[in-house]
CHARMM-style PDB file with segment names, atoms N, HN, CA, C and O in Angstrom:
ATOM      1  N   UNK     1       0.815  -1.190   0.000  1.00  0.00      PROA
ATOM      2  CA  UNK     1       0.000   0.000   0.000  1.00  0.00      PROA
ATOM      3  C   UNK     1       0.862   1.258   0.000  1.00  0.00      PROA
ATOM      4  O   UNK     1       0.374   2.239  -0.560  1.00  0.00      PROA
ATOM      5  N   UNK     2       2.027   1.367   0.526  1.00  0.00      PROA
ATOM      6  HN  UNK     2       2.423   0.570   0.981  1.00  0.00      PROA
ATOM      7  CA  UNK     2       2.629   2.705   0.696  1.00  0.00      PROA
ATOM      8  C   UNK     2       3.369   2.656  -0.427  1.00  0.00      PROA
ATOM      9  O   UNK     2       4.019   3.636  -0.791  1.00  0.00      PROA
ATOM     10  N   UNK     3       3.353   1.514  -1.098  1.00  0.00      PROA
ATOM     11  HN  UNK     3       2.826   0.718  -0.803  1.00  0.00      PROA
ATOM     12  CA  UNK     3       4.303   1.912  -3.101  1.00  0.00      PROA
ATOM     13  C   UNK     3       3.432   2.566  -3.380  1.00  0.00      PROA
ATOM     14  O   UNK     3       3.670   3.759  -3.192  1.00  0.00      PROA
ATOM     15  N   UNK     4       2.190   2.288  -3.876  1.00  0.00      PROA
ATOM     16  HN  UNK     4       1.996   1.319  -4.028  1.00  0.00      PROA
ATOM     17  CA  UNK     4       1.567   2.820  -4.338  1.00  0.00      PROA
ATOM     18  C   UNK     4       1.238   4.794  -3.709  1.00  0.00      PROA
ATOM     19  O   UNK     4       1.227   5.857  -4.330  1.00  0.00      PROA
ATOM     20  N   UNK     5       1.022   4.441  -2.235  1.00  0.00      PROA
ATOM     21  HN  UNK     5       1.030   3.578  -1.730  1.00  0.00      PROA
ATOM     22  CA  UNK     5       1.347   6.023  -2.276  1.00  0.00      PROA
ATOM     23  C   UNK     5       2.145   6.872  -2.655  1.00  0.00      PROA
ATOM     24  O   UNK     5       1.677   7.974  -2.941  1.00  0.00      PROA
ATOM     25  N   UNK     6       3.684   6.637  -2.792  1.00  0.00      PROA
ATOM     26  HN  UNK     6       4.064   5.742  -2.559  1.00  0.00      PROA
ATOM     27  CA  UNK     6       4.585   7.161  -3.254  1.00  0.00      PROA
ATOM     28  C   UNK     6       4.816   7.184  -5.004  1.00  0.00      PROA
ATOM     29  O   UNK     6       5.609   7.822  -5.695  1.00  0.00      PROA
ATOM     30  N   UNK     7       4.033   6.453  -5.263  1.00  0.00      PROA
ATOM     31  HN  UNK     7       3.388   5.935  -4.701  1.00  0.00      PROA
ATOM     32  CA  UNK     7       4.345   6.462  -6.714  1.00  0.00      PROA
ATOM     33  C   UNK     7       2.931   7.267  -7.320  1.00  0.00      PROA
ATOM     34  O   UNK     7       2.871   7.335  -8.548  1.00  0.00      PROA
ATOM     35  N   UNK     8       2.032   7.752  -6.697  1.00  0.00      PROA
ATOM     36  HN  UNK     8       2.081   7.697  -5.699  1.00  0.00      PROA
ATOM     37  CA  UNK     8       1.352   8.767  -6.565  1.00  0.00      PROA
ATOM     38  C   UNK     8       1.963  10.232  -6.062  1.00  0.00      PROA
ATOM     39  O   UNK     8       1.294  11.254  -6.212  1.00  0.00      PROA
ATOM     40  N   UNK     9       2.528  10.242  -5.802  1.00  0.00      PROA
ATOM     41  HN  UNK     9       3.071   9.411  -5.680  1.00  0.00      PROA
ATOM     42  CA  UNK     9       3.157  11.485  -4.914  1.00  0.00      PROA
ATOM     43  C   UNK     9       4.423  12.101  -5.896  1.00  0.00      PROA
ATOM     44  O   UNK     9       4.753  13.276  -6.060  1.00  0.00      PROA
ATOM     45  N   UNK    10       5.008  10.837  -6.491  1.00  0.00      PROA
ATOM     46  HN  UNK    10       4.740   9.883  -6.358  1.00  0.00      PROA
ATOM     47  CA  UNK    10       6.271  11.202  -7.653  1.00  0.00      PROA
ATOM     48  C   UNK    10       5.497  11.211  -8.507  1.00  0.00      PROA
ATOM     49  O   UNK    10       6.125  10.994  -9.543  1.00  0.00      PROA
ATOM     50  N   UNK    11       3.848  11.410  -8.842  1.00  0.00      PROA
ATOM     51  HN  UNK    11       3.337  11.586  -8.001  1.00  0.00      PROA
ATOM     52  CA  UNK    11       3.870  11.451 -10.529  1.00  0.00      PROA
ATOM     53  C   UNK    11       2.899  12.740  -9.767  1.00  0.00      PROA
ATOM     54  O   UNK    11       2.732  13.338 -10.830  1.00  0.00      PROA
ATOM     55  N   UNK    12       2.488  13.213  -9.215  1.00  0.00      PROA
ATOM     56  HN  UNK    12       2.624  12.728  -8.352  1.00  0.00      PROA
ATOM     57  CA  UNK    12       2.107  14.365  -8.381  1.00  0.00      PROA
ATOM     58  C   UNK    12       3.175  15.491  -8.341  1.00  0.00      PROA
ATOM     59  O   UNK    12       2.847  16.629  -8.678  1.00  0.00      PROA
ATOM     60  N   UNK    13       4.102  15.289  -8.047  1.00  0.00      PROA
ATOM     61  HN  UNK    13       4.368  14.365  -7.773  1.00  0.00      PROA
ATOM     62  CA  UNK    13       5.461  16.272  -8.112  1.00  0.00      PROA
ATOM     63  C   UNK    13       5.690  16.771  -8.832  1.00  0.00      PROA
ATOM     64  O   UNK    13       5.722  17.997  -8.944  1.00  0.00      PROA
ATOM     65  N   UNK    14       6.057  15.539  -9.962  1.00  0.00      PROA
ATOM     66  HN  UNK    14       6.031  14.543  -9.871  1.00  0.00      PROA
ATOM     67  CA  UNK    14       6.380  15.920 -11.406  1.00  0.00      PROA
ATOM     68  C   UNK    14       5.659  16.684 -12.088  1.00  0.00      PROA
ATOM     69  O   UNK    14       6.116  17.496 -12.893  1.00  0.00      PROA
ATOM     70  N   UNK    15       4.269  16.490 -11.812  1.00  0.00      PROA
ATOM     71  HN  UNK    15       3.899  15.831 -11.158  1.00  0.00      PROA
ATOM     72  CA  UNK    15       3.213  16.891 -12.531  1.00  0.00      PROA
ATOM     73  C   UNK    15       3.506  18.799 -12.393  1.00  0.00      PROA
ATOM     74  O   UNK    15       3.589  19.526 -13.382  1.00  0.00      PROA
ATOM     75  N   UNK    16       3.603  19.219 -11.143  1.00  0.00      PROA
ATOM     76  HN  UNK    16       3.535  18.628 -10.339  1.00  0.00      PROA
ATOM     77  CA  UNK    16       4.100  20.115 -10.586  1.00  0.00      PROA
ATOM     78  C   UNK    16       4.908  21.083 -11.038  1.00  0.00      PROA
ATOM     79  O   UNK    16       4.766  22.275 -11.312  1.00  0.00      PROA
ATOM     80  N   UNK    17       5.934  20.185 -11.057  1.00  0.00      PROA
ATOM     81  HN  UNK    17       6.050  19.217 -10.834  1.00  0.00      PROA
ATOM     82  CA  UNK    17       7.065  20.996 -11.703  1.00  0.00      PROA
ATOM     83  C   UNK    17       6.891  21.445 -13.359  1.00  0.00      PROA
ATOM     84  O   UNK    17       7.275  22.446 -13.964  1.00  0.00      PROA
ATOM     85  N   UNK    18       6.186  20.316 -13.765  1.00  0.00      PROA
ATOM     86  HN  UNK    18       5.874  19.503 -13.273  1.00  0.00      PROA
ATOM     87  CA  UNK    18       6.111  20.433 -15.189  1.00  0.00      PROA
ATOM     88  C   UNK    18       5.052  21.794 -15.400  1.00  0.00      PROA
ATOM     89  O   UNK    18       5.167  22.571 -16.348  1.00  0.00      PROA
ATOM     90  N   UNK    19       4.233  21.890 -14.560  1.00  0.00      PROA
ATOM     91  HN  UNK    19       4.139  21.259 -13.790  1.00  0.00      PROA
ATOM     92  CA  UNK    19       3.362  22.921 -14.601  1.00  0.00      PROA
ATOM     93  C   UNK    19       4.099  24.050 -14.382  1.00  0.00      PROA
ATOM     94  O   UNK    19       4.035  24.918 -15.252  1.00  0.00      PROA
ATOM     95  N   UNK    20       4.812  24.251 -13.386  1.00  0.00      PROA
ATOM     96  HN  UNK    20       4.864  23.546 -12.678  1.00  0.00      PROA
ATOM     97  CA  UNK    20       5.740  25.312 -12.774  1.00  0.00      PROA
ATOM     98  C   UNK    20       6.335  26.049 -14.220  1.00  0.00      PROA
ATOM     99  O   UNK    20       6.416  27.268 -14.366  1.00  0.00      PROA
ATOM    100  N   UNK    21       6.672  25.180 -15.093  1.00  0.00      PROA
ATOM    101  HN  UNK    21       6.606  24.189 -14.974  1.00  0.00      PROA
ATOM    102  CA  UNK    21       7.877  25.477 -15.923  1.00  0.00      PROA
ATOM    103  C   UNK    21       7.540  26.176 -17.021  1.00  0.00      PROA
ATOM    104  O   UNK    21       8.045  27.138 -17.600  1.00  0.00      PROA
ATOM    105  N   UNK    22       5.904  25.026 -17.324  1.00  0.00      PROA
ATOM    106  HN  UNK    22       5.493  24.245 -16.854  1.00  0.00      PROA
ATOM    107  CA  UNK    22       5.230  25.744 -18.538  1.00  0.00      PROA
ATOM    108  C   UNK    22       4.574  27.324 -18.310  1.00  0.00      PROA
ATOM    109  O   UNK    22       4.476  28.103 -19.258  1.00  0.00      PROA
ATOM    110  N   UNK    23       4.142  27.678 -16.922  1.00  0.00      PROA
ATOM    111  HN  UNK    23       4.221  27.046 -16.152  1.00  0.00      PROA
ATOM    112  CA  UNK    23       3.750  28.285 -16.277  1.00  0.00      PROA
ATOM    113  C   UNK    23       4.867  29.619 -16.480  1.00  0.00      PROA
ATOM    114  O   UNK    23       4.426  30.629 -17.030  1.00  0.00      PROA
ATOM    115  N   UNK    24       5.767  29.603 -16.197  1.00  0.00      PROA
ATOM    116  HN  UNK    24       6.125  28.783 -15.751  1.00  0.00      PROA
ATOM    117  CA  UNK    24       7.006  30.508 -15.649  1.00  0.00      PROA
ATOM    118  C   UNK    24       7.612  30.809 -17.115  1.00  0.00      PROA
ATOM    119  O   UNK    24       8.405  31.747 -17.206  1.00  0.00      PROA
ATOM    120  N   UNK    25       7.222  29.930 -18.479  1.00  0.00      PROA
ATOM    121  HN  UNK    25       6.577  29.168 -18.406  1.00  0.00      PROA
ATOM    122  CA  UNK    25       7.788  30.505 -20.101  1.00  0.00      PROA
ATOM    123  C   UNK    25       6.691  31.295 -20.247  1.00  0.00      PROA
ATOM    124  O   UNK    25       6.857  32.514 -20.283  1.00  0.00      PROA
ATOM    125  N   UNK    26       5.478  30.778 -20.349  1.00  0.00      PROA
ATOM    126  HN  UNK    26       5.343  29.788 -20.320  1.00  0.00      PROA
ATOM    127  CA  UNK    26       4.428  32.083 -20.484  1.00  0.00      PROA
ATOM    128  C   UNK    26       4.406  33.006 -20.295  1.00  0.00      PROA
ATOM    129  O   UNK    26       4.378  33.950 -21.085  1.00  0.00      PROA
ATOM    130  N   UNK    27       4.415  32.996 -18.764  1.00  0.00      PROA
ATOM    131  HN  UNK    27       4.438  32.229 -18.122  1.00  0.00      PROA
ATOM    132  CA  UNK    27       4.891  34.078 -18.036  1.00  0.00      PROA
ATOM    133  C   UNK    27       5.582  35.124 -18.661  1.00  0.00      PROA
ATOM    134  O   UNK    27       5.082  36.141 -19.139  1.00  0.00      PROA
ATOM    135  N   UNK    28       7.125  34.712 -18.616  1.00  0.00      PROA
ATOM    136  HN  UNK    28       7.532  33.885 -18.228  1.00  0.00      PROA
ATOM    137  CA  UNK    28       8.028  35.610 -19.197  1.00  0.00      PROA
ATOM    138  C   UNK    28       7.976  35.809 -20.985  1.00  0.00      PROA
ATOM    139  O   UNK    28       8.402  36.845 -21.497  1.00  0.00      PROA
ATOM    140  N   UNK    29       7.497  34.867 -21.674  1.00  0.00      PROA
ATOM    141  HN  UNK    29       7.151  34.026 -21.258  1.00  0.00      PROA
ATOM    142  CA  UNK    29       6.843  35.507 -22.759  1.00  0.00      PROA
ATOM    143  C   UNK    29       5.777  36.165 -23.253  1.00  0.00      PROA
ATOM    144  O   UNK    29       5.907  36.715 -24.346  1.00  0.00      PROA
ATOM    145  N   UNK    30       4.387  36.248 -22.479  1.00  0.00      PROA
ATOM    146  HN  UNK    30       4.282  35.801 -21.590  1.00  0.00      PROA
ATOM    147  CA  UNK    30       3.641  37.617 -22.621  1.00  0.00      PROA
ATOM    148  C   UNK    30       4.371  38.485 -21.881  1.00  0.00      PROA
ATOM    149  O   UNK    30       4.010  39.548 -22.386  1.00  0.00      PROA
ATOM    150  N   UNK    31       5.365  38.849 -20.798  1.00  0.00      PROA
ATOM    151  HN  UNK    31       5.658  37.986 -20.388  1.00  0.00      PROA
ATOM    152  CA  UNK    31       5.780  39.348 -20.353  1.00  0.00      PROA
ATOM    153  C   UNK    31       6.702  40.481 -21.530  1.00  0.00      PROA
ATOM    154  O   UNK    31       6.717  41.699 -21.705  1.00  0.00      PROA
ATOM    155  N   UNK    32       7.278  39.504 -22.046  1.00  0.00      PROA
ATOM    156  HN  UNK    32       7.266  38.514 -21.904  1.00  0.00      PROA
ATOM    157  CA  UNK    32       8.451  40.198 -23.677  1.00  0.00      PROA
ATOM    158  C   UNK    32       7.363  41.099 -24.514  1.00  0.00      PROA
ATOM    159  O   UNK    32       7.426  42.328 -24.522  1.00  0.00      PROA
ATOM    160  N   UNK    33       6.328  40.330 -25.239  1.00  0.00      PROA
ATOM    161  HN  UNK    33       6.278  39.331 -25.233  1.00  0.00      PROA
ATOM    162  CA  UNK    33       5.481  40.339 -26.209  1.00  0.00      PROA
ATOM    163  C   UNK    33       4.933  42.101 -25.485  1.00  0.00      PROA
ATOM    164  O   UNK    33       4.860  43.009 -26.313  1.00  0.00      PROA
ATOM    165  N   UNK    34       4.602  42.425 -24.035  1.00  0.00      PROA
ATOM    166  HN  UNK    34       4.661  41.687 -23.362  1.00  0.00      PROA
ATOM    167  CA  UNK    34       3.743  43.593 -23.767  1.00  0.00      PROA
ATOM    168  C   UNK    34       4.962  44.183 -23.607  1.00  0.00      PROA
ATOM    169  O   UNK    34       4.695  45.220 -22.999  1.00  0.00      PROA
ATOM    170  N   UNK    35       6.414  44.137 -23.829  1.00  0.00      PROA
ATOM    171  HN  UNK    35       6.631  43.294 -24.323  1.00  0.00      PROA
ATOM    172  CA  UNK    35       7.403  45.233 -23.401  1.00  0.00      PROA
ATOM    173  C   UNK    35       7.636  46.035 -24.871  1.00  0.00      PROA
ATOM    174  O   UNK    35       7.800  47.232 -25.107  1.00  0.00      PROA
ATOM    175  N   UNK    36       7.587  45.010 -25.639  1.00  0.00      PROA
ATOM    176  HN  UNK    36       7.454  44.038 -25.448  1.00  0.00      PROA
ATOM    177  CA  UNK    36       7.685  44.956 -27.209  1.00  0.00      PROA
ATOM    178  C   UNK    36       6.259  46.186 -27.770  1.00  0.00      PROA
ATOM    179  O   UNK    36       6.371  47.284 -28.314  1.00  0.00      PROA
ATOM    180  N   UNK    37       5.177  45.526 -27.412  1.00  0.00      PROA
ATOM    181  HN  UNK    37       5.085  44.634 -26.970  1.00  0.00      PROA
ATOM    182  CA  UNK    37       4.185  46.516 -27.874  1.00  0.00      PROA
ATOM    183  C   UNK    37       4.297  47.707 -27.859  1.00  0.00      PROA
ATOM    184  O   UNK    37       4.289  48.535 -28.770  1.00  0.00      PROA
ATOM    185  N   UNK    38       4.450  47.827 -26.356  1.00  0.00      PROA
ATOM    186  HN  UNK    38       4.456  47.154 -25.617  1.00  0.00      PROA
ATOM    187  CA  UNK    38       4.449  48.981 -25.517  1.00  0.00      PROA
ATOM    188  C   UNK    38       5.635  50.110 -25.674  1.00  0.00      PROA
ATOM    189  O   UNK    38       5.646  51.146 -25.009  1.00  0.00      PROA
ATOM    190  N   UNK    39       6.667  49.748 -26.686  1.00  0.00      PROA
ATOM    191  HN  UNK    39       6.658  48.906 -27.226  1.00  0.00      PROA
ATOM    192  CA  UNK    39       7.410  50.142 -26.971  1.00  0.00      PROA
ATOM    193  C   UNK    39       7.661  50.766 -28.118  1.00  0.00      PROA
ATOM    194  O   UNK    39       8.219  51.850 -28.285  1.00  0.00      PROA
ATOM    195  N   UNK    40       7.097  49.821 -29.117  1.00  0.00      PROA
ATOM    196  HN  UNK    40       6.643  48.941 -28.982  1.00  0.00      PROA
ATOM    197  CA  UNK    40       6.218  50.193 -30.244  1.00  0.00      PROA
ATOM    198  C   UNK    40       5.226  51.390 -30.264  1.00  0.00      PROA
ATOM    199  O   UNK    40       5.444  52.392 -30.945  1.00  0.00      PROA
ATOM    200  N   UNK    41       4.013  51.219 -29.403  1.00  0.00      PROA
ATOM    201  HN  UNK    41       3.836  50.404 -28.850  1.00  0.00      PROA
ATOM    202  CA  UNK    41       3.431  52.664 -28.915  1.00  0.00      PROA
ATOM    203  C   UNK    41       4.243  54.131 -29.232  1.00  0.00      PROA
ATOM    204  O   UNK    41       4.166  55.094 -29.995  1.00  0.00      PROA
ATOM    205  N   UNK    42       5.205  53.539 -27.931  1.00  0.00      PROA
ATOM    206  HN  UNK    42       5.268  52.756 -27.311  1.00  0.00      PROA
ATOM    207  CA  UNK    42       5.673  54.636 -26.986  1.00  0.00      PROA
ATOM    208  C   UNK    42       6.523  55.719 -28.952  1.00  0.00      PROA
ATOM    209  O   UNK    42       6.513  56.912 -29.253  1.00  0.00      PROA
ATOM    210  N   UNK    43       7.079  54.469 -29.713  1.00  0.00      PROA
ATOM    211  HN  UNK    43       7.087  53.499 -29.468  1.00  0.00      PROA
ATOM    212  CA  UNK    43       8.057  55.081 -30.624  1.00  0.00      PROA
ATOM    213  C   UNK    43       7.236  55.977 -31.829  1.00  0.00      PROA
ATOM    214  O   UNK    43       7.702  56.878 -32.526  1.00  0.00      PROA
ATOM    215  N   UNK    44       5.196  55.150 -31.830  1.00  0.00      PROA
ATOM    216  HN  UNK    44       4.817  54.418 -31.263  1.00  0.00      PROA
ATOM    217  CA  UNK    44       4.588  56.043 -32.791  1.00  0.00      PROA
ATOM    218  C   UNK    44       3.540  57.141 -31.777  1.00  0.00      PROA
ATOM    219  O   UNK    44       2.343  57.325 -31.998  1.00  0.00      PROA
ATOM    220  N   UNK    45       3.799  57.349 -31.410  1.00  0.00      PROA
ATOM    221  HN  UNK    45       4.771  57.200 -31.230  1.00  0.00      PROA
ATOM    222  CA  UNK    45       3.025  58.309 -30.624  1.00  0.00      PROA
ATOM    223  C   UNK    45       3.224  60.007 -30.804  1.00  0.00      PROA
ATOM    224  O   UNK    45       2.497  60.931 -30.439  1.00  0.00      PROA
ATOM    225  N   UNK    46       4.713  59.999 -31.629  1.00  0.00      PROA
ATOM    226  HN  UNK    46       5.304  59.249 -31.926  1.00  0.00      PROA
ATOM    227  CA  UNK    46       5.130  61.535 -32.435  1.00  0.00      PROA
ATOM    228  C   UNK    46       3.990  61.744 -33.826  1.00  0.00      PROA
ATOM    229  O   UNK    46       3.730  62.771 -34.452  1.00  0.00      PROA
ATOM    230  N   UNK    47       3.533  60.528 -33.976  1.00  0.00      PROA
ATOM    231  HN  UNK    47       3.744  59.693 -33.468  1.00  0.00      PROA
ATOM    232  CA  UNK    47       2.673  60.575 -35.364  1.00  0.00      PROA
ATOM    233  C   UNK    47       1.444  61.045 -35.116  1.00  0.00      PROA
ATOM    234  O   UNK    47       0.711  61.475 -36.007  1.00  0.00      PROA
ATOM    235  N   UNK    48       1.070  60.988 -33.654  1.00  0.00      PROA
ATOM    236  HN  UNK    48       1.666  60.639 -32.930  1.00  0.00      PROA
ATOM    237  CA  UNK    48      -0.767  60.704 -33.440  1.00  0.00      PROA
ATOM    238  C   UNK    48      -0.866  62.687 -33.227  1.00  0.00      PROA
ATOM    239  O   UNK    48       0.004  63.411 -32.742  1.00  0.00      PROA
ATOM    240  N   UNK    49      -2.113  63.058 -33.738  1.00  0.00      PROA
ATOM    241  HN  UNK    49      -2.819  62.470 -34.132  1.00  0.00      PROA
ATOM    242  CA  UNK    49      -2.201  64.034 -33.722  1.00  0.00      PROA
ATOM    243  C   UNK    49      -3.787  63.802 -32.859  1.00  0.00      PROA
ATOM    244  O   UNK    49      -4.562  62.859 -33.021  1.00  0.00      PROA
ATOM    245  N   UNK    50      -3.902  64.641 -32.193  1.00  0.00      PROA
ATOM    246  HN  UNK    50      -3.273  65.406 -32.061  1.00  0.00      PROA
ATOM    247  CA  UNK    50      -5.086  65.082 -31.419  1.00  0.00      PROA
ATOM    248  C   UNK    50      -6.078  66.148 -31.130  1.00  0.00      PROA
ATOM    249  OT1 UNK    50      -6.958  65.962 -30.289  1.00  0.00      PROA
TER     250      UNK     50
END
């Protein structure tokens, strides 16, 4: 009975981390993608007349 708990617990972990990781590229790539925009903006904003 306690293999089986542990071999629940290591595919639980993993599961974890794997989330962590996919989690933490996203992250820092919408992170790029809105520095990028926003930068873009910032460079046409001599054009916008109001």
């Amino acid at each position: 009975m306690e293999e089986h708990t542990y071999k629940v617990l290591g595919g639980t972990g993993a599961m974890n981390i794997a989330l962590g990781v996919v989690s933490l590229v996203v992250g820092i790539t919408a992170g790029i993608l809105l520095i990028i925009c926003g930068a873009k903006l910032l460079g046409s904003r001599k054009n916008v007349i109001i």
